[in-house]
N, C-alpha and C positions, 0 to 999 in steps of 0.2 A: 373128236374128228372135225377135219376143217369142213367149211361149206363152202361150195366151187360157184362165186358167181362169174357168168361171161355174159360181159357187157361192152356192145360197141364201143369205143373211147368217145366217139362223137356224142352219142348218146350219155354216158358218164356224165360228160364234160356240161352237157345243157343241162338235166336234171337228175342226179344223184335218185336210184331207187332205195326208197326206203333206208334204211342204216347204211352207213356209209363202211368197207370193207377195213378190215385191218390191215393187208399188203394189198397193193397192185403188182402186177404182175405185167411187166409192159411192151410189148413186142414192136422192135423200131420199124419192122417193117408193115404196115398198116394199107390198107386199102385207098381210106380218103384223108388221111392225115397222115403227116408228115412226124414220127415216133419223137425228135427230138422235139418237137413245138407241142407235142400234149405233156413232157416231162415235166416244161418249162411252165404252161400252162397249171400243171397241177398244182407243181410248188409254189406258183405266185398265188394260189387259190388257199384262203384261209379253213377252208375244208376240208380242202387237201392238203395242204403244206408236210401235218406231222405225220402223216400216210406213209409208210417207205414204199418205195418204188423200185422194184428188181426189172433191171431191163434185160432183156431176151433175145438174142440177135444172132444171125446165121455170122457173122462179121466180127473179128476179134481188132478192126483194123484201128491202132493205136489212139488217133483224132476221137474217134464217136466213141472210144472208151472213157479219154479224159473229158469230154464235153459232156458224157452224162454223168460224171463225179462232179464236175464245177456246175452242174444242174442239180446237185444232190441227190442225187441214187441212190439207192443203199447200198444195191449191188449189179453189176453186170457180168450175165451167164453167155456163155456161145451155148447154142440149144444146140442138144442132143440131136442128132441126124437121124436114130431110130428111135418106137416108138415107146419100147420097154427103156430106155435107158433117157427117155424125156419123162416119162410117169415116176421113176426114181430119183429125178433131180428134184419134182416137184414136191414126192414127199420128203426128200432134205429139206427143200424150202421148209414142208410146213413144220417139221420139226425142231429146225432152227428155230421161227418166230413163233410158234406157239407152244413150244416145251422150253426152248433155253431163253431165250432174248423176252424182255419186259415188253409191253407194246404199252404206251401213251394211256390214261387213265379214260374211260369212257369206254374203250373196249370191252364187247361184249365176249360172254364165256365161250358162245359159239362162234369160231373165229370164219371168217370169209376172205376169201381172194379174187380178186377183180383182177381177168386175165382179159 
């Protein structure tokens, strides 16, 4: 079973708690930062970099979709408008990356998601 960390981006971004998560989960629309500038942020970040990065966005609008593929994303979702059918995407997510897809060597068995 995965383990749910939710962590400010801002806060991520200055000091990483402890092990560092197997997906982020990234929501463009953000309080004090701007969703595409912590993408960019993460992937330029050698910490970050091999992290995939699922972005999340009320917004299917074509531009912020191919800018966060030429940002490297893994993937971008239009989130669910209700609240059961948001808790279902996420366990596709975690099922996808922690049952089917390999993650990057140093992953631990207990997997975490940085939402």
């Amino acid at each position: 079973a995965a383990k749910c960390l939710l962590v400010p981006a801002h806060r991520t971004l200055e000091r990483p708690h402890g092990r560092l998560p197997d997906i982020i989960l990234l929501d463009l629309s953000l309080p004090r930062m701007n969703g595409m500038d912590v993408l960019r942020t993460l992937k330029n970040d050698v910490r970050f970099k091999q992290i995939p990065v699922i972005i999340m966005s009320n917004s299917g609008a074509g531009p912020n979709v191919l800018h966060c593929y030429r940002e490297y994303a893994a993937a971008y979702l239009i989130k669910p408008s209700d609240i059961s059918k948001y808790r279902e995407a996420i366990s596709l997510i975690e099922k996808f990356f922690f049952i089917l897809a390999v993650l990057p060597a140093g992953s631990g068995t207990r997997a975490r998601i940085a939402e």
